[in-house]
VEXZA-380775 format. One record per residue (C-alpha): residue in three letters; x, y, z. Coordinates in nm, 3 decimals, always signed. Each point is the difference from the previous one (the first is absolute). Example, Ala and Ser with C-alpha at 12.3 -4.5 7.8 and 13.67 -1.06 7.14 Angstrom:
<atoms>
<atom resn="ALA" c1="+1.230" c2="-0.450" c3="+0.780"/>
<atom resn="SER" c1="+0.137" c2="+0.344" c3="-0.066"/>
</atoms>
This chain:
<atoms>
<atom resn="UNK" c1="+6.426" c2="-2.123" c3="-6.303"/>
<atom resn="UNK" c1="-0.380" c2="-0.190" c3="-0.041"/>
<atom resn="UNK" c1="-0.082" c2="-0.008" c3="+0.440"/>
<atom resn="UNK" c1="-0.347" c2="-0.145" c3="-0.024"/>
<atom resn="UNK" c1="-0.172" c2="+0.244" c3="+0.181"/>
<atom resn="UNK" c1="-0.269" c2="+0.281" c3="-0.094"/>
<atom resn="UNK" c1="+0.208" c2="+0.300" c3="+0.154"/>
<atom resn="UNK" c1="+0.274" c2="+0.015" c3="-0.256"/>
<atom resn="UNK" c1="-0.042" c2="+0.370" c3="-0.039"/>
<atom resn="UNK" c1="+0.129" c2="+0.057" c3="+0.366"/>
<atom resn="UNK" c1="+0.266" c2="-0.237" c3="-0.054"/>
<atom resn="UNK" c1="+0.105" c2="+0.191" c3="-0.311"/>
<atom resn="UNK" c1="+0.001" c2="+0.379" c3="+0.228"/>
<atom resn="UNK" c1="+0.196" c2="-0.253" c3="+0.215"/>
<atom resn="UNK" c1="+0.295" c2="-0.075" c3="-0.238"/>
<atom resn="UNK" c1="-0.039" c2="+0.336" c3="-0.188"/>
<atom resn="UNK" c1="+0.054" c2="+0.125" c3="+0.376"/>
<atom resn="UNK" c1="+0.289" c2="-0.266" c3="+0.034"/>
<atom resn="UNK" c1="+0.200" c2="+0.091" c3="-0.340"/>
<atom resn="UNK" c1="+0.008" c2="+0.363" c3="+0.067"/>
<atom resn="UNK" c1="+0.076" c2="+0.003" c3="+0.362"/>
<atom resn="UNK" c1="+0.362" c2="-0.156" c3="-0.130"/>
<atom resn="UNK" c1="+0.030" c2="+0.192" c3="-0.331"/>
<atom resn="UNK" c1="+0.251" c2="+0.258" c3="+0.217"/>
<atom resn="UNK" c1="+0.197" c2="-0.280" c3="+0.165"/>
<atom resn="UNK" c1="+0.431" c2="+0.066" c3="-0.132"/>
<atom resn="UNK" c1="+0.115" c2="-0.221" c3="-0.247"/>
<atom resn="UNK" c1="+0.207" c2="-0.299" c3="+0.085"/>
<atom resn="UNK" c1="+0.431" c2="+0.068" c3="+0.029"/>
<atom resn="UNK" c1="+0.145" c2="-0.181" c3="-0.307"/>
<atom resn="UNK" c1="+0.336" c2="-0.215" c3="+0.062"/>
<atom resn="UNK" c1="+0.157" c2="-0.180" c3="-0.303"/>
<atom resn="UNK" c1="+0.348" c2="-0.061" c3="+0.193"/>
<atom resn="UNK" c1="-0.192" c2="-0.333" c3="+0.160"/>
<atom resn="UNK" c1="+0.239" c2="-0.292" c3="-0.063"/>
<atom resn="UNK" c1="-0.145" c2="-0.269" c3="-0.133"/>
<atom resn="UNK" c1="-0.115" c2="-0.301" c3="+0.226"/>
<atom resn="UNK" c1="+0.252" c2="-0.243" c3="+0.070"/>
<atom resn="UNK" c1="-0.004" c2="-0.365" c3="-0.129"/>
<atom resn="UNK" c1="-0.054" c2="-0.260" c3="+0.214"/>
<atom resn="UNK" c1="+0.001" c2="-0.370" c3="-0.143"/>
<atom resn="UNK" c1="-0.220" c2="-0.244" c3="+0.132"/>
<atom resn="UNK" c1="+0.113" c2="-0.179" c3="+0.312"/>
<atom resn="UNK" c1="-0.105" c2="-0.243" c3="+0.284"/>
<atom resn="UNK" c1="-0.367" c2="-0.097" c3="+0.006"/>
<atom resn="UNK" c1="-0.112" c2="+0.198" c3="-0.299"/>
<atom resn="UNK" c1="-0.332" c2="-0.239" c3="-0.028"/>
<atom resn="UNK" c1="-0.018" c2="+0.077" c3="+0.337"/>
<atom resn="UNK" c1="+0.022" c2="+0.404" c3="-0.014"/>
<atom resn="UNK" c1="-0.250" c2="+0.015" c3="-0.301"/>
<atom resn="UNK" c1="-0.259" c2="-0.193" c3="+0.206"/>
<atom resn="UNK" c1="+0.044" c2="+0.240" c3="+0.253"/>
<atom resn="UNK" c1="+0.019" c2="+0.319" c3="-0.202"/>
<atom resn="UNK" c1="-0.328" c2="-0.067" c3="-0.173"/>
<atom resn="UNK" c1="-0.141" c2="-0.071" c3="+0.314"/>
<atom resn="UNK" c1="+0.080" c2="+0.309" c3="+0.248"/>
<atom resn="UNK" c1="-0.098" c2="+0.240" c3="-0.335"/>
<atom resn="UNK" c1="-0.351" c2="-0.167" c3="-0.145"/>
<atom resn="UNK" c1="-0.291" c2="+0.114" c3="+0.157"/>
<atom resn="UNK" c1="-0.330" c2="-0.054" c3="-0.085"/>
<atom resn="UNK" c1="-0.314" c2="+0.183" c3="+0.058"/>
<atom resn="UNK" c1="-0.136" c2="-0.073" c3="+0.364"/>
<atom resn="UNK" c1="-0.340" c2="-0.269" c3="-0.045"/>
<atom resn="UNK" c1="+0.148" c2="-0.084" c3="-0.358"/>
<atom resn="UNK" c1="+0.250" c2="-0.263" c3="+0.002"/>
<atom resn="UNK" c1="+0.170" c2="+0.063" c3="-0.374"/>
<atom resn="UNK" c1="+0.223" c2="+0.229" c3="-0.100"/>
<atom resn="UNK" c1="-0.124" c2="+0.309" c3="-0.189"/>
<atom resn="UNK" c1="+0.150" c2="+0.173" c3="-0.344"/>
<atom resn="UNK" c1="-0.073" c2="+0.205" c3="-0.267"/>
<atom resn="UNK" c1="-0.209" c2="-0.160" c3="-0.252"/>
<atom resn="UNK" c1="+0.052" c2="+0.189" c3="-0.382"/>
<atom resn="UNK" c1="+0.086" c2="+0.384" c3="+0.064"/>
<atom resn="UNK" c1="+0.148" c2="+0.240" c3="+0.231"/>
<atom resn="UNK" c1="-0.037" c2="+0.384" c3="+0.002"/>
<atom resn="UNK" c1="+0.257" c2="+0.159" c3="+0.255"/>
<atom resn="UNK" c1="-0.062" c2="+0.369" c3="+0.139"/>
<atom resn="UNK" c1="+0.271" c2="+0.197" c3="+0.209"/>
<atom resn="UNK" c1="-0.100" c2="+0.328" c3="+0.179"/>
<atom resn="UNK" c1="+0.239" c2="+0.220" c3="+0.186"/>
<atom resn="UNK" c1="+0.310" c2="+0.019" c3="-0.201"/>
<atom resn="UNK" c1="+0.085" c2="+0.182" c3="-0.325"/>
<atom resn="UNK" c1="-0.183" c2="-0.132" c3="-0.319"/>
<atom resn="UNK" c1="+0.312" c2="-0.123" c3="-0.127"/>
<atom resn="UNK" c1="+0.149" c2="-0.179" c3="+0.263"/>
<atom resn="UNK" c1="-0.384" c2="-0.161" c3="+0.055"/>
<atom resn="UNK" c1="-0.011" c2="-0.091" c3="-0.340"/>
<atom resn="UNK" c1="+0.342" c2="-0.135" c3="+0.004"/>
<atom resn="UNK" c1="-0.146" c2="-0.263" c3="+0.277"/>
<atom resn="UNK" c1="-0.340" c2="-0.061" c3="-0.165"/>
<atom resn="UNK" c1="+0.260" c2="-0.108" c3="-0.299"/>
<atom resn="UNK" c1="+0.194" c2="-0.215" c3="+0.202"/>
<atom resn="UNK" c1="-0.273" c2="-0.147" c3="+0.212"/>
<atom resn="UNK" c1="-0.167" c2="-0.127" c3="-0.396"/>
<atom resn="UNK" c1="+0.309" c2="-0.108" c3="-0.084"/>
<atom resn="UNK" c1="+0.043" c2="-0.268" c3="+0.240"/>
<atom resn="UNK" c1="-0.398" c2="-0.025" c3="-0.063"/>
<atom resn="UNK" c1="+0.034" c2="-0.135" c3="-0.341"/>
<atom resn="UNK" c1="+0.319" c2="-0.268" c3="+0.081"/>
<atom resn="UNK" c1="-0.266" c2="-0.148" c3="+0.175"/>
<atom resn="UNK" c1="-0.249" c2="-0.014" c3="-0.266"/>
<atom resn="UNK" c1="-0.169" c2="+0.276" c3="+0.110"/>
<atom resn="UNK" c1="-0.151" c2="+0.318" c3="-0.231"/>
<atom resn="UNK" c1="+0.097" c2="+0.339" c3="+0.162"/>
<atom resn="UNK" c1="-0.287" c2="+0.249" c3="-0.075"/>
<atom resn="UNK" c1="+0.014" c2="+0.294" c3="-0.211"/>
<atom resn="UNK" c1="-0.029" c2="+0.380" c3="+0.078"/>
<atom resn="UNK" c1="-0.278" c2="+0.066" c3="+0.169"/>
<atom resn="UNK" c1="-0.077" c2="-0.328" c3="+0.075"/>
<atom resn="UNK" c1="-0.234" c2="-0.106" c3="+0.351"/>
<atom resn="UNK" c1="+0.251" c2="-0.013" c3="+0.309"/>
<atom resn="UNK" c1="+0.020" c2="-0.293" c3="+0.163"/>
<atom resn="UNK" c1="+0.337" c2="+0.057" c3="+0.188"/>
<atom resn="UNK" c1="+0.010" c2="+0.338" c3="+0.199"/>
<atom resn="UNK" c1="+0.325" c2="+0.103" c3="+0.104"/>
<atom resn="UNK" c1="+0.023" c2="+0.278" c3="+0.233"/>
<atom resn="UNK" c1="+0.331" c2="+0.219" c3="+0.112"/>
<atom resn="UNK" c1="-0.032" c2="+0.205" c3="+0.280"/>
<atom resn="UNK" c1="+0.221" c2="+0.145" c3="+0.274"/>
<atom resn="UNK" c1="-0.231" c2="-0.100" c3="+0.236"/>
<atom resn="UNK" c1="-0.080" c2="-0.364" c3="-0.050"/>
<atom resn="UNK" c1="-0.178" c2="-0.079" c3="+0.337"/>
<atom resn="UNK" c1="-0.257" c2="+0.256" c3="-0.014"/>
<atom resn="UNK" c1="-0.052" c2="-0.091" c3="-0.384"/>
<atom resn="UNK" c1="-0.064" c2="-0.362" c3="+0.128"/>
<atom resn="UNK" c1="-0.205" c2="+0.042" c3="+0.228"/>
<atom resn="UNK" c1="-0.212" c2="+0.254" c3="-0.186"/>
<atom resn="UNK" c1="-0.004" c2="-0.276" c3="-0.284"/>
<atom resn="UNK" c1="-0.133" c2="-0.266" c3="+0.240"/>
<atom resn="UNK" c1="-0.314" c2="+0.199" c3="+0.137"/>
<atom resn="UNK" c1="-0.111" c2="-0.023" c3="-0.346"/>
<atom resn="UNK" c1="-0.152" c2="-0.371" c3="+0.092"/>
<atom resn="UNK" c1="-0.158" c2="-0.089" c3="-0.379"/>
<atom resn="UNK" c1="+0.324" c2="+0.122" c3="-0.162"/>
<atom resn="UNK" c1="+0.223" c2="-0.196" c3="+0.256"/>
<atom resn="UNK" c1="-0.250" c2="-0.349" c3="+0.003"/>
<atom resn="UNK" c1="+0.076" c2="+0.016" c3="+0.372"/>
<atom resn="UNK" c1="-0.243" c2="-0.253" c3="+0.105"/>
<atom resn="UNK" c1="+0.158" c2="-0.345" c3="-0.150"/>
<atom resn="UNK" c1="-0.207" c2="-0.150" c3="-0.302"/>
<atom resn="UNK" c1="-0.260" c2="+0.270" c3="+0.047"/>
<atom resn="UNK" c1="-0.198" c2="+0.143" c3="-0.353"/>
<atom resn="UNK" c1="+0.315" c2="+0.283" c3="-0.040"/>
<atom resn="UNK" c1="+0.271" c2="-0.317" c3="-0.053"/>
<atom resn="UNK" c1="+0.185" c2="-0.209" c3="+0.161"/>
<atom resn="UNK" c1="+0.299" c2="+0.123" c3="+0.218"/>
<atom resn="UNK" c1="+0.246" c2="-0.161" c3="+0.296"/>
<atom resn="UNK" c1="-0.199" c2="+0.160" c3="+0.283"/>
<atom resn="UNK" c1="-0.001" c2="+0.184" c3="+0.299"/>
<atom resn="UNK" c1="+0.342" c2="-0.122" c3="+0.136"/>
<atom resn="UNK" c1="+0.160" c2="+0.130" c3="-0.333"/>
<atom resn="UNK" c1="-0.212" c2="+0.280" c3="-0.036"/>
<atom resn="UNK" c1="+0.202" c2="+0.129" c3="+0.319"/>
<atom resn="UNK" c1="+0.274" c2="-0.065" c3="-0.075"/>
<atom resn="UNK" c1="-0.022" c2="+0.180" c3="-0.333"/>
<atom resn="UNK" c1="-0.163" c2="+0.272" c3="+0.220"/>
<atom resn="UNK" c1="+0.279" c2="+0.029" c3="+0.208"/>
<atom resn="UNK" c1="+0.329" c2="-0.116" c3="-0.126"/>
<atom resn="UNK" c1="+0.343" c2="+0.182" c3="-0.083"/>
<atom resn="UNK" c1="+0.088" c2="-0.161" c3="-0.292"/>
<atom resn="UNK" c1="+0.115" c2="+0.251" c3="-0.273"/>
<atom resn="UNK" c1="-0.291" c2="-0.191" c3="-0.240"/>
<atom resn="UNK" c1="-0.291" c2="-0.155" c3="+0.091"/>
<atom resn="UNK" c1="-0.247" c2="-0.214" c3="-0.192"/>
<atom resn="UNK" c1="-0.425" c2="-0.098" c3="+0.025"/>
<atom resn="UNK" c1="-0.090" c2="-0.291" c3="-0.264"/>
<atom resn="UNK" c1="-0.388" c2="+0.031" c3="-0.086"/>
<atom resn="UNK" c1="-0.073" c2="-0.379" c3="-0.172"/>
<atom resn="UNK" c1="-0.313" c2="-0.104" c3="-0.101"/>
<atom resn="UNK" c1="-0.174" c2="-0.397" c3="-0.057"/>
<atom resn="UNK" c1="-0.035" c2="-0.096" c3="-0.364"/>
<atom resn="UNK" c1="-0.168" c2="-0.245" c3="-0.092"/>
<atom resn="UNK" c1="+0.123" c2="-0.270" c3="-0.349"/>
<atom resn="UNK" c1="-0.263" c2="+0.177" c3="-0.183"/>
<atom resn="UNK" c1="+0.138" c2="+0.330" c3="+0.071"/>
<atom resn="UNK" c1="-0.283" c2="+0.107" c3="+0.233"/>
<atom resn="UNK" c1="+0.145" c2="+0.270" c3="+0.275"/>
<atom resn="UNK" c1="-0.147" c2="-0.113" c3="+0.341"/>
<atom resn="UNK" c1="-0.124" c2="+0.205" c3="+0.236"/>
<atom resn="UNK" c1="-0.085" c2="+0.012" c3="+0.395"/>
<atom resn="UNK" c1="-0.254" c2="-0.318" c3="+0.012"/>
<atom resn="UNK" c1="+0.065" c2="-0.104" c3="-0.341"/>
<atom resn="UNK" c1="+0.089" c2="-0.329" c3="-0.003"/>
<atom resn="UNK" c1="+0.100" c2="-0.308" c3="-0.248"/>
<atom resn="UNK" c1="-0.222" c2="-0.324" c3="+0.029"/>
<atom resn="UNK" c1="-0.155" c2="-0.290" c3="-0.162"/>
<atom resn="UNK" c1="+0.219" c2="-0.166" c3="-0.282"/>
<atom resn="UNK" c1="+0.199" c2="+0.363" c3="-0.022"/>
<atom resn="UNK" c1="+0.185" c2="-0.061" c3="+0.334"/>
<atom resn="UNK" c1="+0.235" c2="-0.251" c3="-0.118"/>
<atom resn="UNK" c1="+0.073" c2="-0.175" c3="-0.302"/>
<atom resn="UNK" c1="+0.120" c2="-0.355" c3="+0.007"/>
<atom resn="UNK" c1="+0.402" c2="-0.002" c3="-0.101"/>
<atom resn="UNK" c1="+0.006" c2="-0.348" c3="-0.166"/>
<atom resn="UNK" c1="+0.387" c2="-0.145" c3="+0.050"/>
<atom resn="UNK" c1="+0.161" c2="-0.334" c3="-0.173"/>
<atom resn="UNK" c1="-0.148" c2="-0.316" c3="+0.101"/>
<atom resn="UNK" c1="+0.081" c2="-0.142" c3="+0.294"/>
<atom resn="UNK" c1="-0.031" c2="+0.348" c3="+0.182"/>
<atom resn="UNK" c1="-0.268" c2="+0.155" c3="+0.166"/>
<atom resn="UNK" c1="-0.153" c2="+0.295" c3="-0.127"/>
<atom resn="UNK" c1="-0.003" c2="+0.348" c3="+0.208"/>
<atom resn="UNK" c1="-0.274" c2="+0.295" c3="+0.021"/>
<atom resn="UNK" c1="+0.197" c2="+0.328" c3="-0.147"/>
<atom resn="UNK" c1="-0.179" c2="+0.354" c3="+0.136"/>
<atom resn="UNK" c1="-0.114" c2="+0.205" c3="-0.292"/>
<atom resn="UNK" c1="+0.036" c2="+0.314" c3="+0.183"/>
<atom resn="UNK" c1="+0.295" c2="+0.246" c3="-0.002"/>
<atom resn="UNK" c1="+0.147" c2="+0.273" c3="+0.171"/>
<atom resn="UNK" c1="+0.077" c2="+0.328" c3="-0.267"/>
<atom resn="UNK" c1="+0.133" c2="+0.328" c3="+0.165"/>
<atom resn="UNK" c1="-0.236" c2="+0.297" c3="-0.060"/>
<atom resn="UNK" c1="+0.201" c2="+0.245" c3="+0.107"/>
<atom resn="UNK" c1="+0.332" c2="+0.108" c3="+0.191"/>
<atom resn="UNK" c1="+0.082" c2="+0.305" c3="+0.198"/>
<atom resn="UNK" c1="+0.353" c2="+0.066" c3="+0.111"/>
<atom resn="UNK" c1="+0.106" c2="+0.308" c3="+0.212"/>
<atom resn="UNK" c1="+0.369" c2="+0.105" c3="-0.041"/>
<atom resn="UNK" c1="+0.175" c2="+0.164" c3="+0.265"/>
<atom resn="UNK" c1="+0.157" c2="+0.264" c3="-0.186"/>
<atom resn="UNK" c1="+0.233" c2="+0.130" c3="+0.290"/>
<atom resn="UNK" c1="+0.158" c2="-0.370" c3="+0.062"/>
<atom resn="UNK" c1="+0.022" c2="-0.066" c3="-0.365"/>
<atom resn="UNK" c1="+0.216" c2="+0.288" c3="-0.057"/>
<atom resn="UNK" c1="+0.329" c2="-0.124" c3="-0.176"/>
<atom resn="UNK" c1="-0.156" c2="-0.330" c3="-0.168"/>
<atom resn="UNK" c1="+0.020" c2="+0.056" c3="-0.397"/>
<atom resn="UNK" c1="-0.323" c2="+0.002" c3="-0.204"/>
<atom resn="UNK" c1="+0.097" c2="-0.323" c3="-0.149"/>
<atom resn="UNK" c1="+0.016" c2="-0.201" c3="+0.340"/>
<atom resn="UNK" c1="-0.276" c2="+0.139" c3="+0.106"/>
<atom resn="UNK" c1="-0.187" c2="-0.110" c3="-0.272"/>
<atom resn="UNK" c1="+0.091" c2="-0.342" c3="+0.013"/>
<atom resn="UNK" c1="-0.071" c2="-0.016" c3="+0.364"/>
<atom resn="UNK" c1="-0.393" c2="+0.132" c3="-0.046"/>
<atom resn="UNK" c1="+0.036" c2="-0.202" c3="-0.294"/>
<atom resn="UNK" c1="+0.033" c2="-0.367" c3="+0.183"/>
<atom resn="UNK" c1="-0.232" c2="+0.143" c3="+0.285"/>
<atom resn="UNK" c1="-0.286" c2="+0.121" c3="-0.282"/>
<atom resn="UNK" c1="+0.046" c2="-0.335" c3="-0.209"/>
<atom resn="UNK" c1="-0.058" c2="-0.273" c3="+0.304"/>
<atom resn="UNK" c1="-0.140" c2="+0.034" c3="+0.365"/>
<atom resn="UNK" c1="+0.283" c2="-0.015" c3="+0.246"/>
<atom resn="UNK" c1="-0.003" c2="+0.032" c3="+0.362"/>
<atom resn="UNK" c1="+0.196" c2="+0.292" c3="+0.128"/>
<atom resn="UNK" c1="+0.117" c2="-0.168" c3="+0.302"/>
<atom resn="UNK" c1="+0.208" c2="-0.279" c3="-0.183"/>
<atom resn="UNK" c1="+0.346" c2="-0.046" c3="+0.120"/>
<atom resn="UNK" c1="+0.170" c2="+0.035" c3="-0.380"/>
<atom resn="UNK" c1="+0.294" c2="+0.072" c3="+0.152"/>
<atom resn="UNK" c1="+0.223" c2="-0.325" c3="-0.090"/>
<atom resn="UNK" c1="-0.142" c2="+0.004" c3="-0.346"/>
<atom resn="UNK" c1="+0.117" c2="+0.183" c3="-0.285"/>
<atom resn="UNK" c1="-0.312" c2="+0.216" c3="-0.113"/>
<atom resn="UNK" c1="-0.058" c2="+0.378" c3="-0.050"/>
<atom resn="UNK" c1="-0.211" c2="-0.068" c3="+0.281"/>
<atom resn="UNK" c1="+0.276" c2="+0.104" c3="+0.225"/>
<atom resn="UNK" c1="+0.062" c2="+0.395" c3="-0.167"/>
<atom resn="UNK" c1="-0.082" c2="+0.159" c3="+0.300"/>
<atom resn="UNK" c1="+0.143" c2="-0.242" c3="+0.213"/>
<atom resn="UNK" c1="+0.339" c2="-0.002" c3="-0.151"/>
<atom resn="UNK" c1="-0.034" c2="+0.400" c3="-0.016"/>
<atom resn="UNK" c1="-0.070" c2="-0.003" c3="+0.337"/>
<atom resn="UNK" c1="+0.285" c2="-0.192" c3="+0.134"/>
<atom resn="UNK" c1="+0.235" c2="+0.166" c3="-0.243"/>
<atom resn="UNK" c1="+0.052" c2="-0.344" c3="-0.225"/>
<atom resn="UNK" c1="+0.011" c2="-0.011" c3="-0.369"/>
<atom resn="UNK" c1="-0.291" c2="-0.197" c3="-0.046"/>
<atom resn="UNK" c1="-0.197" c2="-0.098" c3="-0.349"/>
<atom resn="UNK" c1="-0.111" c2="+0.337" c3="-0.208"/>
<atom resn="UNK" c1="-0.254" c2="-0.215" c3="-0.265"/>
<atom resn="UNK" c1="-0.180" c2="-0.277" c3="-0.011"/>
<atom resn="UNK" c1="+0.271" c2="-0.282" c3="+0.103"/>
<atom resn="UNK" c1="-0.064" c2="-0.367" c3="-0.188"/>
<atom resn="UNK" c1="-0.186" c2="-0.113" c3="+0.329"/>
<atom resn="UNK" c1="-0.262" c2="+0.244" c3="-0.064"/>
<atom resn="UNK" c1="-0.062" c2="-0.041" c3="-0.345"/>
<atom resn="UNK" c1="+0.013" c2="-0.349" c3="+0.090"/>
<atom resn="UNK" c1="-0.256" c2="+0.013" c3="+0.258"/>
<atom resn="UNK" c1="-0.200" c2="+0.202" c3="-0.274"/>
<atom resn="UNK" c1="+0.014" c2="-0.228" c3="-0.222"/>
<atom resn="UNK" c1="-0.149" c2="-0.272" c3="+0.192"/>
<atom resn="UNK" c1="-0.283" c2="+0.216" c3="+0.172"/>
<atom resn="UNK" c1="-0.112" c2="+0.026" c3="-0.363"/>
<atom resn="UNK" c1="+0.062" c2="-0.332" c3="-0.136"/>
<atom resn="UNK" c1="-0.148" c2="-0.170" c3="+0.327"/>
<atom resn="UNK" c1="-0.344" c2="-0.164" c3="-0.051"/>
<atom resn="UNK" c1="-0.296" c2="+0.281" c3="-0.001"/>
<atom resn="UNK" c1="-0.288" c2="-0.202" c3="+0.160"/>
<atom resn="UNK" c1="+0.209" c2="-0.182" c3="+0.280"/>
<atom resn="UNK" c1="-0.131" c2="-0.181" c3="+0.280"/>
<atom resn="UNK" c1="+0.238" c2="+0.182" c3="+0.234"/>
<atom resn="UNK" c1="+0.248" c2="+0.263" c3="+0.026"/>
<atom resn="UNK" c1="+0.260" c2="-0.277" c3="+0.156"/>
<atom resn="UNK" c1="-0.028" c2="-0.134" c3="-0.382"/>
<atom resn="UNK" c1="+0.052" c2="+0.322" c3="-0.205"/>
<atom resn="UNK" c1="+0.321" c2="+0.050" c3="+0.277"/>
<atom resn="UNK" c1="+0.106" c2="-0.359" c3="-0.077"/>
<atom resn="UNK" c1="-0.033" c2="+0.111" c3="-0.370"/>
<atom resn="UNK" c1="+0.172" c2="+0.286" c3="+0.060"/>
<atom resn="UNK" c1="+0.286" c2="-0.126" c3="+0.137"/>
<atom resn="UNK" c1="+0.046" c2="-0.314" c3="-0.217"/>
<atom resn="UNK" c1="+0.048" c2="+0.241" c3="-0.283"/>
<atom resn="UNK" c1="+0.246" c2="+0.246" c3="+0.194"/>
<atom resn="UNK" c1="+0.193" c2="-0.294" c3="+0.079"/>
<atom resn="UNK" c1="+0.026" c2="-0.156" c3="-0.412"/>
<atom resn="UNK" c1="+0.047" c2="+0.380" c3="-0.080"/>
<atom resn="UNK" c1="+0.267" c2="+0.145" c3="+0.225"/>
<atom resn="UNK" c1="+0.391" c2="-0.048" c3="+0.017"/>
<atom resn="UNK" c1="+0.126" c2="+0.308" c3="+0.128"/>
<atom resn="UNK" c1="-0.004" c2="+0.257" c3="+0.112"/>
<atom resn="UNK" c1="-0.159" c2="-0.185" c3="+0.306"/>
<atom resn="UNK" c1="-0.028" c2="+0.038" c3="+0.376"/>
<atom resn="UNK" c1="+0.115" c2="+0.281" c3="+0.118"/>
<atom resn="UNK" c1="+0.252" c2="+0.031" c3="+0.295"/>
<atom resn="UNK" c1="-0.018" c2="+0.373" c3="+0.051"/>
</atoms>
């Protein structure tokens, strides 16, 4: 967690505060009867869905148009549960760190994702957003980049059983963290992509979009039932790549839809389904300094589409 500002002492009270106010929240109900999630073979316009599932689930930091991800390492931190059944997430959250390339940190390694469980998720949200540095609530201000005040609300307000606030932050080729002002110019701006002959060349950005930090707030109440494993793939795919929350992932087969499927009493996916990893894939093989997030989704879905045979589209 490096916010950019000179108060990081009350910001440190301010998660100190945070952590303990969930430390008494009741552990999660395991469930290992779960069958498995069916499989569905690619059908119909499966180009077609890909496009369309990389679309309604990418989201990019509002006043940055790129996708964000993590750059080298990621240092999970649950609160609010048992120390075994947190540690049991932290494990599975670095697992599907490092099949991405990624190197989980150590014991007592610097959080960077926060993952809270509480039985009272609103007022834990709400109480997280009136901590302004922490949240980067102000879009591309000197705290990080976020999605804004629209999402802000709705991560303030929503009755989702998990909820999610990406903190990103503009880095430049040389590895320079930007801050509010800080800007890229002269001969550092672009660099010249020189092509074959007989095409034209094209200006590439050299800045990026890293995440510096994640918080998710689990509803412990309406996650009672889920096992430890699904849930950890969930916060996994939510903690790896910046989704948006209100996606319709409904027709697609994606752990996406636990809660969903839970909800309408379905048998929906319990891990990370081949769509996700997929998706994950691509987020992390897509081009780092891109001239626009409509590019890193093209990428995206160009490899989910070489990569994927079934299980596909889901008709749940």
């Amino acid at each position: 967690l490096r916010p950019r500002v000179g108060a990081m002492k009350p910001l440190r009270a301010a998660m100190c505060a945070a952590v303990l106010a969930v430390l008494s929240s009741p552990a999660f109900a395991q469930d290992a009867s779960q069958p498995p999630p069916e499989q569905v073979t690619v059908t119909g316009h499966a180009e077609d869905m890909v496009r369309d599932f990389v679309g309604q689930v990418s989201a990019a930091p509002a006043g940055a148009d790129q996708l964000a991800r993590w750059d080298r390492s990621i240092c999970p931190q649950v609160a609010g549960i048992q120390a075994r059944y947190a540690q049991f997430i932290i494990d599975r959250i670095s697992q599907r760190a490092y099949q991405l390339g990624l190197t989980p940190g150590r014991s007592g390694c610097r959080a960077n994702i926060f993952i809270f469980v509480t039985p009272d998720s609103q007022a834990f949200a709400k109480a997280l957003v009136d901590h302004q540095a922490l949240m980067a609530t102000h879009t591309m201000d000197e705290n990080g980049n976020s999605r804004g005040q629209a999402a802000l609300a709705d991560f303030a307000n929503t009755d989702r059983p998990v909820r999610w606030w990406h903190v990103t932050e503009s880095v430049a080729s040389n590895g320079q963290v930007l801050g509010n002002g800080d800007t890229v110019s002269g001969p550092m701006a672009h660099e010249v992509v020189r092509l074959p002959a007989g095409q034209a060349s094209r200006l590439t950005p050299t800045t990026r979009q890293d995440f510096n930090r994640v918080l998710i707030v689990v509803d412990a109440t309406k996650s009672q039932g889920v096992s430890f494993a699904s849930l950890g793939d969930y916060l996994a795919m939510v903690a790896l790549a910046q989704l948006d929350p209100a996606a319709d992932t409904a027709p697609y087969d994606t752990i996406l839809n636990l809660f969903r499927a839970r909800s309408a009493s379905g048998n929906g996916p319990t891990e990370l389904t081949s769509w996700d990893e997929s998706y994950l894939q691509g987020l992390y093989g897509a081009p780092r300094f891109a001239r626009s997030a409509r590019q890193q989704a093209g990428s995206i879905a160009s490899h989910m589409r070489g990569d994927i045979t079934q299980p596909g589209p889901s008709d749940r």
